[in-house]
N, C-alpha and C positions, 0 to 999 in steps of 0.2 A: 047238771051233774058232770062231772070231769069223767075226761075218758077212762078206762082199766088203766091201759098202760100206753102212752104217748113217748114217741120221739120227737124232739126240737132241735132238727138242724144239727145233728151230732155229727161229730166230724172223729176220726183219729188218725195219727201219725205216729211212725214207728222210726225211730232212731236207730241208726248203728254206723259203724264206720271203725275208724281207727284213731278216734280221738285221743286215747292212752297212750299213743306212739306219735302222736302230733300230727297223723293225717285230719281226712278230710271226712267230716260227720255228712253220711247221707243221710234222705229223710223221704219215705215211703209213705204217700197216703192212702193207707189202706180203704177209709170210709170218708166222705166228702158231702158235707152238708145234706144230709136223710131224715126227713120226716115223714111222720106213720104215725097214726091214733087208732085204737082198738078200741070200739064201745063193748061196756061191758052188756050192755042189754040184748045186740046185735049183731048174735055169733057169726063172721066170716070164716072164710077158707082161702088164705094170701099165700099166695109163691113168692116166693125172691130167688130168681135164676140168674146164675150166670158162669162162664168159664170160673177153673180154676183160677186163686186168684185176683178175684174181682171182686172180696170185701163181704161174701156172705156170710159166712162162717164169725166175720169180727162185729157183724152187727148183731147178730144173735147173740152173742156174748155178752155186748153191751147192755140189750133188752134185758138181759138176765142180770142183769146186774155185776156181772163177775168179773167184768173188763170197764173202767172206767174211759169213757170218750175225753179227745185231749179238746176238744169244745162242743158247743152245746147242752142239752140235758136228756135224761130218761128218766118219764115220770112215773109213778102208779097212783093211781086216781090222784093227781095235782099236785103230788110233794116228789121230790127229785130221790130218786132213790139211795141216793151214796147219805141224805139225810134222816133217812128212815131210823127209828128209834127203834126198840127189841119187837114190841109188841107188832107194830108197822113191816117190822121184816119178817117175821111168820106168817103173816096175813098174805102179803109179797109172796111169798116162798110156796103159799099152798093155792093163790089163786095164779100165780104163774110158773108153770112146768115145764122141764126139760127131757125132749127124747135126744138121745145123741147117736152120731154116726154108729162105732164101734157098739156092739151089744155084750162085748168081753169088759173092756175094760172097766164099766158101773161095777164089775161083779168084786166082791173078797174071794179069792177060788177057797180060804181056807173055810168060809162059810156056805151052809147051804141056803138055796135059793130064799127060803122061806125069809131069810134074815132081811133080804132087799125088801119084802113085802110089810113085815110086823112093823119095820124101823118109824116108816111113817106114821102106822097109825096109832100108836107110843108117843110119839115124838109130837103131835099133834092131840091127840087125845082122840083120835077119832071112834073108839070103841068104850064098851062100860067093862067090858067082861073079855076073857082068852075066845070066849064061844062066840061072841059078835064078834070079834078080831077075826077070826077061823071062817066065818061066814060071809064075811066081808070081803075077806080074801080070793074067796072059792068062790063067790060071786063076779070077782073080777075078772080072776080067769078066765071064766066062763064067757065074759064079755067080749076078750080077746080071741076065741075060737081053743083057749085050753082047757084038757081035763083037770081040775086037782089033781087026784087020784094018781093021774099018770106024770104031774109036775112037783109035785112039793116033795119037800125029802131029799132031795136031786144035788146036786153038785154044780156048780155052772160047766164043769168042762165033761159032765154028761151029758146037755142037752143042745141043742141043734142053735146054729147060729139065728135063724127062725125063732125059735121056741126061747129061746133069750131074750132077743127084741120084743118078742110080745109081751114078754114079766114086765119088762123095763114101762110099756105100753098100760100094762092092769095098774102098775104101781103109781103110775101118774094119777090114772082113772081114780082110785082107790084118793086120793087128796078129794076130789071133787072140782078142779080147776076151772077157772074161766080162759083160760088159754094155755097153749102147748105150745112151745117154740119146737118143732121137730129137723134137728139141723141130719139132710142126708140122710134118714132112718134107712133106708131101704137098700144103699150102697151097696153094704158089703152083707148081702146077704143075697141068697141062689134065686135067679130069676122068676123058678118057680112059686117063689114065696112071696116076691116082690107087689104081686099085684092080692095075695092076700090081705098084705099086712097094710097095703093104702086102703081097702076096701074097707078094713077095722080101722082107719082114722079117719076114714069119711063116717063111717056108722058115729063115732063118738061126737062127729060134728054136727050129723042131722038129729042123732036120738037123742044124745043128752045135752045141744048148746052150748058147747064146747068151738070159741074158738081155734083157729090154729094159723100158726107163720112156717111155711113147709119149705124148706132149704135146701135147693138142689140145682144140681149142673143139666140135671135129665127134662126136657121140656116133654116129653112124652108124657113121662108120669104124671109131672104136674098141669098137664092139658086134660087130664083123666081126675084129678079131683079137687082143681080150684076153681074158685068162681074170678080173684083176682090176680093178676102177676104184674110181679116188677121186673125187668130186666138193667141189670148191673154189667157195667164197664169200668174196671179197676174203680172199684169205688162211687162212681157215681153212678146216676139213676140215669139210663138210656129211653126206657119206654115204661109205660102203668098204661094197668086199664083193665078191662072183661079182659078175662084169659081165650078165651073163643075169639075174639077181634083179634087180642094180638099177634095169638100164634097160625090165625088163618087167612089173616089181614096185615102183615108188618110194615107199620111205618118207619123206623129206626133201619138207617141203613145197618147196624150194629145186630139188630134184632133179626133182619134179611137173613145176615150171613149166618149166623147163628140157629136160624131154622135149616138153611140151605144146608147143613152140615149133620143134620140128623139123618143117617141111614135108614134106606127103606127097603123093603123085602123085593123090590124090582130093582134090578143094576137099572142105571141111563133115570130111574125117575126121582121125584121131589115132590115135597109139600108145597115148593112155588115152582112156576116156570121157568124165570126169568134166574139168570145166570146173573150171580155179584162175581163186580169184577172189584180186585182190590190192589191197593197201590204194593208196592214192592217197596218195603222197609228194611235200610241196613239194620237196623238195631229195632228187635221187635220188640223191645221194651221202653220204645224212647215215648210212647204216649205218655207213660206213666210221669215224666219230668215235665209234661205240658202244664201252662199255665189257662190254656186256653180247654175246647172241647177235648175231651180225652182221647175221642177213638178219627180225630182231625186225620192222624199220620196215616192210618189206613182206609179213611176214608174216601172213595171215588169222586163223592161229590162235593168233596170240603170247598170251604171259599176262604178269604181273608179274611172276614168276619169272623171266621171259626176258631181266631187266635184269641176269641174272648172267652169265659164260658157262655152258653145259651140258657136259656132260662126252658121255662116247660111251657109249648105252648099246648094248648087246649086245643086238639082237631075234632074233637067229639065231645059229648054227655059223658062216653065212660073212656076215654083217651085223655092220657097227656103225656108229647115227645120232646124231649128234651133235643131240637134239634131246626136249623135255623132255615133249613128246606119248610117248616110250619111256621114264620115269622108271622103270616099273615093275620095267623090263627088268634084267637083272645090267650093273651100272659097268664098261665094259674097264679094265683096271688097266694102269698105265702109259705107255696111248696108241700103242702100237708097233699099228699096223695090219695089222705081217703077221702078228701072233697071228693074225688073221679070215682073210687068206688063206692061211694054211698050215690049215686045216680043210678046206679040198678034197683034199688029199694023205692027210689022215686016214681 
């Protein structure tokens, strides 16, 4: 049985420049060669972290279908999505769900809340009657930590940037999905809500088997409820693996700095010891023109080999570093990432 929904190797680039006036067309790789399989029988919980920048955001896009990749493919169970026929893209649309950053912008402000809720299950057929629709509904809420009572009727710019995201959150629910692409949910919304509102996307992940690909710059959060993370470097894949290994174990010298750089409630401490030292780059975007390792320019320990890219080697069962300090290590073959995180199930 083919996976829900597989990446192969999708890659995109983004054009611009001043071609209309006869300069010089640059060419931005946002995403560089990413593979990822989601079974649908065996709900996970994936991070994909990384600075701003580094291609999160465009590979979610492309999962969802709404950005096509300038190569490779994305599939849902075995057919490429941009081929998907009417029936194939509803199916698509209801076993694959999107949370996004903003919890404003999903809303019509000239409608009320309830609109975002009914749309779907209308549009889906997911009720017989207005009374199961209403039940349905208030059922969801409820799953999310809301009253009905005190949400529906509402306005969006009555209700708390919190209390938004979580409608956004029940109306996902409310499809039945096999997976959530959740890009940044918890951003831009008050601290104090923050660690509610992962709490109700862990719940959806254990109660109901609900996959999820959780998208975010915050390794905190996502150390608090994934089982796997990928770390992203302008696009490509720096490290995968158990989230517990990587962020308390980093092989990636990319991964080091990038923990090293999370503030902690003691001035002078850290999640590691050891101080990254990092090279001194005139032009801090000149990795992004490398044809070779990405993060070579700022890397301490680069070599000349690193003018190539490195492939992933395999330090572990549930490890693979994209990085030429592991040469020693066995090559993952193929680049499919959930080879490494289906060895925790083993």
């Amino acid at each position: 049985m083919p996976p829900l929904l597989e990446a192969r190797n999708i890659r995109k680039v983004y054009h611009g420049g001043g071609q209309l006036f006869g300069g010089e067309v640059s060419e931005t790789v946002a995403c560089n060669d990413f593979s990822l399989s989601i079974d649908a029988d065996n709900p996970t919980f994936t991070t994909i972290a990384g600075e701003s920048g580094s291609g999160k955001t465009t590979i979610a896009r492309m999962l969802l279908g709404v950005l096509d990749p300038s190569g490779g493919e994305v599939l849902y169970q075995g057919q490429d999505v941009r081929d998907l026929k009417k029936d194939g893209q509803q199916r698509f649309r209801q076993d694959v769900q999107a949370i996004f950053q903003d919890p404003f912008e999903v809303y019509n402000p000239f409608y009320k809340i309830d609109h975002i809720l009914t749309t779907p299950i209308y549009k889906f057929g997911l009720a017989a009657s207005k009374t199961e629709a209403y039940e349905k509904i208030q059922e969801a809420l409820r799953t999310v930590g809301l009253r009905p009572e005190e949400t529906l009727g509402r306005y969006p710019h009555q209700l708390s940037g919190g209390q938004r995201q979580r409608i956004t959150i029940a109306r996902a629910l409310l499809l039945k999905p096999k997976l959530i692409i959740a890009d940044e949910p918890v951003s831009m919304v008050d601290a104090s809500l923050r660690a509610t509102i992962l709490a109700g996307l862990h719940t959806l992940y254990k109660d109901f088997g609900i996959s999820f690909i959780y998208i975010t710059h915050d390794l905190t959060t996502a150390y608090q409820v994934s089982e796997n993370i990928i770390i992203l470097f302008h696009g490509a894949v720096a490290e995968a693996g158990s989230t517990e290994k990587v962020i308390k174990d980093p092989q990636h010298p990319y991964t080091r700095e990038l923990i090293q750089s999370i503030p902690v409630p003691v001035p002078g401490s850290g999640w590691i010891e050891e101080e990254i030292e990092q090279k001194e780059v005139e032009d801090p975007d000149a990795e992004v023109h490398t044809s070779g390792c990405r993060y070579a320019l700022r890397c301490p320990a680069a070599m000349d080999k690193c003018q190539v890219p490195p492939p992933f080697f395999r330090t572990e069962g549930e490890r693979a570093v994209s990085c030429f300090l592991y040469e020693e290590s066995p090559v993952l073959q193929g680049n499919d990432l959930h080879e490494v995180f289906r060895e925790r199930d083993r």
